[in-house]
C-alpha positions as CSV (number, residue, x, y, z in Angstrom):
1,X,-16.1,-31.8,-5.4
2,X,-16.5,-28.9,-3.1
3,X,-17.5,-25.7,-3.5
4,X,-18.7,-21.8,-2.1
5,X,-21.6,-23.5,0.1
6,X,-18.8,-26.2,1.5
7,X,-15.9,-24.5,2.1
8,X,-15.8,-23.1,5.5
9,X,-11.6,-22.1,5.6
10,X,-9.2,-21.9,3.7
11,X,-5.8,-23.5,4.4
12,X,-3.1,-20.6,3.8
13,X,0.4,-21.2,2.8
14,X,2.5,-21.9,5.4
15,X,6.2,-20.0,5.7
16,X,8.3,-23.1,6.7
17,X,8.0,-27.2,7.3
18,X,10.0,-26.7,10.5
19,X,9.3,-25.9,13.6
20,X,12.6,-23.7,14.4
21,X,12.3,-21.8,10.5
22,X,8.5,-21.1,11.6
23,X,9.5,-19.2,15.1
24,X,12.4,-17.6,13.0
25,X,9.5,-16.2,10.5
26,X,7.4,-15.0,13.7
27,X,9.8,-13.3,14.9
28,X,10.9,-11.6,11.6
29,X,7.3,-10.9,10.4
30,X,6.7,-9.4,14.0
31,X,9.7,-7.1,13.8
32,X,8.5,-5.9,10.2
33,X,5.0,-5.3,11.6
34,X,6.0,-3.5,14.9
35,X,8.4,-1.5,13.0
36,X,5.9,-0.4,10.4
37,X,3.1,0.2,13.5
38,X,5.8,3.0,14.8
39,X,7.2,4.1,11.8
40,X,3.2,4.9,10.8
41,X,1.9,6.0,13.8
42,X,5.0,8.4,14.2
43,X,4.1,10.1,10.9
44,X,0.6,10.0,11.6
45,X,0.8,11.9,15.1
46,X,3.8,14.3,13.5
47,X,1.5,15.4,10.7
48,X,-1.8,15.6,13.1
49,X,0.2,17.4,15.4
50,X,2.5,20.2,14.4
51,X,1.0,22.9,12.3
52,X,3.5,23.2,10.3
53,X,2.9,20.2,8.6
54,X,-0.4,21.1,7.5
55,X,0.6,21.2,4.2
56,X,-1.0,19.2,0.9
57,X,2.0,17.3,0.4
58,X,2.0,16.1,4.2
59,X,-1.9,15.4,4.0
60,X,-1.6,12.8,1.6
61,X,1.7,11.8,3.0
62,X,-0.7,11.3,6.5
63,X,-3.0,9.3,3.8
64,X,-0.4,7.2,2.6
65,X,0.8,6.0,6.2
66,X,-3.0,5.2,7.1
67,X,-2.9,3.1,3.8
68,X,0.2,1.5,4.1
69,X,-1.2,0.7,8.2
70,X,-4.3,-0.9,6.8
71,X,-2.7,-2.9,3.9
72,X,-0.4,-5.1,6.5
73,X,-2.6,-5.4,9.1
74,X,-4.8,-7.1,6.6
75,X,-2.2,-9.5,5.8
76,X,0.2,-9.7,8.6
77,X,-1.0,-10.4,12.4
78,X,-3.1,-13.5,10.7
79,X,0.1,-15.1,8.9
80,X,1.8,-14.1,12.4
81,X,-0.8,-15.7,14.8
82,X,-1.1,-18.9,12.3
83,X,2.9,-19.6,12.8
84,X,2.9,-19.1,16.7
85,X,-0.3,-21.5,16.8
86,X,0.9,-23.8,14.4
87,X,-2.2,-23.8,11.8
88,X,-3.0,-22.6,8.6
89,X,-6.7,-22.2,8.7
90,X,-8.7,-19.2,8.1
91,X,-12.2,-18.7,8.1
92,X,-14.1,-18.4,4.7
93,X,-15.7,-14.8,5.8
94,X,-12.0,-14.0,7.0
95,X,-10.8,-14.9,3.7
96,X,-13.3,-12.3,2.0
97,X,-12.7,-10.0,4.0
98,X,-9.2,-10.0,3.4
99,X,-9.6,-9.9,-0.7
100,X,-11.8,-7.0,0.3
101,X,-9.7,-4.8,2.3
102,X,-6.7,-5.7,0.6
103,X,-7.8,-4.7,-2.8
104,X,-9.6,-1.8,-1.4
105,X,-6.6,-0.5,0.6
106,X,-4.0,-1.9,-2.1
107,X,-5.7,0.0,-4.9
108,X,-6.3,3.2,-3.3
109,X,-2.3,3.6,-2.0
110,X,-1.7,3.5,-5.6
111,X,-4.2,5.9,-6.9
112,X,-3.1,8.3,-3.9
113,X,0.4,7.7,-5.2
114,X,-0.5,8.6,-8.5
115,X,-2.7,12.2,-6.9
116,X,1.4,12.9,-4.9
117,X,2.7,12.6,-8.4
118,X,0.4,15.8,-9.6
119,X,1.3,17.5,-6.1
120,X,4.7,17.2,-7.1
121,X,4.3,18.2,-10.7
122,X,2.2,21.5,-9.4
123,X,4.5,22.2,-6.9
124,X,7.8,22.5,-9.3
125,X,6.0,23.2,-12.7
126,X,3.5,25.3,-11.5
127,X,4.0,27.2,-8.3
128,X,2.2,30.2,-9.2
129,X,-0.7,28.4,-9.2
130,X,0.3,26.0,-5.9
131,X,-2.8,27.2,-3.8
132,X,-5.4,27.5,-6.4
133,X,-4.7,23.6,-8.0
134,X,-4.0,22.2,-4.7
135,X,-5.8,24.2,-2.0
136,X,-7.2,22.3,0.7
137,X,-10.3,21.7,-0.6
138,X,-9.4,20.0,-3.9
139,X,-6.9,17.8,-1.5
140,X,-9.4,16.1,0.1
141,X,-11.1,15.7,-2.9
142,X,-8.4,13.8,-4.4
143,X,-7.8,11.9,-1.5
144,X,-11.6,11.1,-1.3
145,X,-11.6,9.9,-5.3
146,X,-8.4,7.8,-4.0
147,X,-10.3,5.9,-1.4
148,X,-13.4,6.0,-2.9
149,X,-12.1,4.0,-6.3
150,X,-10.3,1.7,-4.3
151,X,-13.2,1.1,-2.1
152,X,-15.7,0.6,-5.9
153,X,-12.8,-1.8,-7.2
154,X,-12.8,-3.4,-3.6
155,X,-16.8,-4.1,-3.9
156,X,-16.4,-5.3,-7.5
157,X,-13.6,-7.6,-7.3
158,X,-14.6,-9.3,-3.6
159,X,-18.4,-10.0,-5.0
160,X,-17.0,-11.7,-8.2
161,X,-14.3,-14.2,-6.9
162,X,-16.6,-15.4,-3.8
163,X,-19.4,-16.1,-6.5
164,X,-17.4,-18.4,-8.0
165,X,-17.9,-22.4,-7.7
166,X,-14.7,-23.5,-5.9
167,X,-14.1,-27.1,-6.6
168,X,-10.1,-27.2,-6.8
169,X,-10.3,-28.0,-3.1
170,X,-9.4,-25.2,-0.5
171,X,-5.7,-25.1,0.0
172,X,-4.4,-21.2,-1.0
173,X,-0.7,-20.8,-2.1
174,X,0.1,-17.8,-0.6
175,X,0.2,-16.5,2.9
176,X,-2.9,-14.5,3.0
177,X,-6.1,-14.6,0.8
178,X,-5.1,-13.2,-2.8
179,X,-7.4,-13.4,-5.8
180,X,-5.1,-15.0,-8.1
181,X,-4.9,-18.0,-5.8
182,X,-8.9,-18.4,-5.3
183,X,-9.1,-18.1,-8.9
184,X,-7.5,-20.9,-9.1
185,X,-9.7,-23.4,-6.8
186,X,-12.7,-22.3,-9.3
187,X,-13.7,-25.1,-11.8
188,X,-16.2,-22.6,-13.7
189,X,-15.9,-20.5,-16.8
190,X,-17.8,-17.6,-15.0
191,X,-14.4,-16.7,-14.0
192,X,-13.7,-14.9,-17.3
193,X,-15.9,-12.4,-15.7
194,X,-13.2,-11.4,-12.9
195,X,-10.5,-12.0,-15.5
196,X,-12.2,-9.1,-17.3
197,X,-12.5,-6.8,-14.2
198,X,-8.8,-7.6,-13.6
199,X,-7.7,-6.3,-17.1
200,X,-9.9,-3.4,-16.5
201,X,-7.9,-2.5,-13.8
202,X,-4.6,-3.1,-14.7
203,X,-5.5,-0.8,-17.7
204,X,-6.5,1.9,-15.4
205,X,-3.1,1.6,-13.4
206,X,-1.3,1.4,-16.9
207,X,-2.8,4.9,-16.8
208,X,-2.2,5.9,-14.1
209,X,1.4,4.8,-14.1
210,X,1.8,7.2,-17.7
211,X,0.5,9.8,-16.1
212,X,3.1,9.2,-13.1
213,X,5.6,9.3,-15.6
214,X,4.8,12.0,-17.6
215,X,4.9,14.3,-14.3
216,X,8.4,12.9,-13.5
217,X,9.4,13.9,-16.9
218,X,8.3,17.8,-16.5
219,X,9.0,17.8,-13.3
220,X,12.9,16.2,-14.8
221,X,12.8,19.4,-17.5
222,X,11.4,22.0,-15.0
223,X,14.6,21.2,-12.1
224,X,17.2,20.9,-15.2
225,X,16.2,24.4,-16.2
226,X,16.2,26.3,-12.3
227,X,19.5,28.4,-12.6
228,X,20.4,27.7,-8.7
229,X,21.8,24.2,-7.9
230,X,20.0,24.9,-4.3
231,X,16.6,25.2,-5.9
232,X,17.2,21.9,-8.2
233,X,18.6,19.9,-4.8
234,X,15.4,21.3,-2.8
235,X,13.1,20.4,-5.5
236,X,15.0,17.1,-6.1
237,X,14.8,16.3,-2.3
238,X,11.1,16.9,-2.1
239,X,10.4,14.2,-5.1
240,X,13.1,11.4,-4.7
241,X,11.2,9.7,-1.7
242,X,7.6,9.6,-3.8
243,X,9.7,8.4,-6.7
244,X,11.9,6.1,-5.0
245,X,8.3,4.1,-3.3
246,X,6.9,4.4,-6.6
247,X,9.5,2.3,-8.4
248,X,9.5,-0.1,-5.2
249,X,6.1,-0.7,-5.3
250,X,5.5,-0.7,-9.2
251,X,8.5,-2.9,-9.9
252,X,7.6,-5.6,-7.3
253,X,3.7,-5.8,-8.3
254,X,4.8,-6.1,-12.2
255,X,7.3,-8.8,-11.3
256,X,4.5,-10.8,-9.4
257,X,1.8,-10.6,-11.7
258,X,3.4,-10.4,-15.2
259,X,6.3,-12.9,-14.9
260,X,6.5,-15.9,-17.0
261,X,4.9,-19.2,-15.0
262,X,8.0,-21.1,-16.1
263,X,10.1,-19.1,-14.0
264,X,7.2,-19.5,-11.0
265,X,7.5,-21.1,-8.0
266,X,6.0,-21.5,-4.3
267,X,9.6,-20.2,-2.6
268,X,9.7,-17.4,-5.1
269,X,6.2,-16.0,-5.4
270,X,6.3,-16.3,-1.7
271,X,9.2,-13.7,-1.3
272,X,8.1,-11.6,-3.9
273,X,4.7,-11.2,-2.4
274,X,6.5,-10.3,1.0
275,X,8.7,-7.5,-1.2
276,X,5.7,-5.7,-2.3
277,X,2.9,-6.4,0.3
278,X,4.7,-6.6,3.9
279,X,8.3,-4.6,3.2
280,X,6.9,-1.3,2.0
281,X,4.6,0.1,4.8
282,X,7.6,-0.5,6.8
283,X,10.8,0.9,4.6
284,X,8.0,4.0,3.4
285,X,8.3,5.6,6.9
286,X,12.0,5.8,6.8
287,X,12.0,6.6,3.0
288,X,10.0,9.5,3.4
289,X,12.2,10.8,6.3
290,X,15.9,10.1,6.0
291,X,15.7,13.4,3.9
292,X,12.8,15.4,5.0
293,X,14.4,17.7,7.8
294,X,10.7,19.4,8.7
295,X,9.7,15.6,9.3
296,X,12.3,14.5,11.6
297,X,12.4,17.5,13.8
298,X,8.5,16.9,14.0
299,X,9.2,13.6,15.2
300,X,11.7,14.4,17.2
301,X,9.8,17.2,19.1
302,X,7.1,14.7,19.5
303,X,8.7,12.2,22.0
304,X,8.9,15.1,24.6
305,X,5.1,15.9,24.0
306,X,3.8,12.3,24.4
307,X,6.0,12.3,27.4
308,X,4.5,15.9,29.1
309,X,0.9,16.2,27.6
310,X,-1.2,13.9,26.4
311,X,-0.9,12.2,22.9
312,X,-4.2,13.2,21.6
313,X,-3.5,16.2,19.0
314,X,-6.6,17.7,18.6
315,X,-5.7,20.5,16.0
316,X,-7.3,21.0,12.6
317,X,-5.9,20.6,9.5
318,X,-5.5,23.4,7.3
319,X,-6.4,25.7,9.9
């Protein structure tokens, strides 16, 4: 029997048996991460950079790209640096703090996804009232109650899974530290108590998903009823790339946590948990710029400026 004042590390999943599949998985997972680094920091210095991107819908776009930084390097280099060294440990405190900033960082993307959703919804159904709804001032705000309840789920849900007795030994069956899995090593019934906070919160993302949807739906009966087909492809264009991570990221996290366990398996949950927790912070970048023209010719008038000045924008937002 083992448990919280015994375990030292955890032993994570690992991707492959063999040697060769285990390089081929570094090298992937590297590519993914590397991609999503630049794809990130190029929207990150775009936004910070050119003033004409200093716009609410950019701001929490420049949120969402610090979010979607955070969530894989919370995951990713570890998984990364346990292939190349061949081991699967990682530390107990490592462990928590991986639960923490996962859920912290996990949680608040979606609640900042759900705040675009009401950008969106202002912007097309109500753009008289654009500035006064979504000045600068209420978008930090909302970005601040984004963060803010992901950090307060973050606090909640780390402190009751580490509390727990673990006893079902230390082995985690997934490649990074997820509270599903931990629950799992715990032998005691005070584990009803994290069940509850997890219901808790899935209701307030069932929430937050209706109100998602309801917005779409306006926003759907607002662009149907613009007399130009220019203004309904503008307005389309401006929404497709929220919607289109939305579905990715809803779809994937409903598959992993509501499917039925007779369909489960090791192989499969570990794929799925790549599809939603490593594959978006890198396809988001390119999602949100394939049809953002503003976007790419702020990138693109970015490369000469890292070249000829230096990189550091220090311009204000909203200014």
């Amino acid at each position: 029997m083992c448990n919280r004042s015994t375990i030292t590390e955890f032993l994570l999943l690992a991707f492959a048996d063999t040697h060769e599949l285990q390089l081929l998985h570094f090298a992937l997972f590297l590519g993914i991460y590397l991609a999503a680094l630049l794809g990130n920091g190029l929207i990150l210095s775009a936004v910070a950079c050119h003033h004409r991107l200093h716009t609410p819908m950019y701001f929490f776009l420049l949120n969402l790209a610090l979010l979607d930084l955070g969530c894989i390097s919370t995951t990713l280099p570890k998984a990364v640096a346990n292939v190349l060294w061949d081991t699967r440990a990682i530390s107990y405190q490592g462990c928590a703090a991986q639960v923490f900033f996962f859920v912290l960082l996990f949680g608040a993307k979606y609640y900042l996804l759900t705040v675009m959703a009401y950008d969106r919804y202002v912007a097309i159904c109500k753009p008289l009232h654009y500035g006064s709804l979504v000045g600068s001032r209420a978008c930090a705000q909302m970005a601040a109650a984004a963060w803010g309840s992901g950090f307060l789920n973050a606090v909640l849900h780390t402190a009751s899974t580490f509390s727990l007795p673990l006893c079902q030994g230390n082995a985690v069956d997934q490649f990074f530290c997820e509270i599903p899995q931990i629950l799992k090593l715990s032998c005691s019934e005070s584990w009803l108590r994290e069940i509850v906070l997890l219901v808790v919160t899935l209701c307030l993302a069932f929430t937050c998903f209706v109100f998602i949807s309801f917005s779409y739906v306006q926003i759907l009966r607002a662009v149907l009823r613009m007399p130009s087909s220019q203004g309904r492809h503008k307005a389309f264009s401006t929404c497709l790339p929220h919607l289109a991570v939305v579905s990715v990221f809803v779809s994937t996290v409903l598959f992993v946590y509501l499917k039925p366990p007779s369909i489960s398996s090791l192989s499969q949950d570990l794929v799925v948990t790549v599809l939603y927790s490593v594959v978006p912070p890198a396809q988001n970048p390119l999602i949100y710029s394939i049809r953002n023209k503003d976007l790419k010719d702020a990138v693109r008038k970015l490369f000469p400026y890292m070249l000829l000045k230096h990189p550091l924008c220090v311009q204000k937002m909203y200014s």
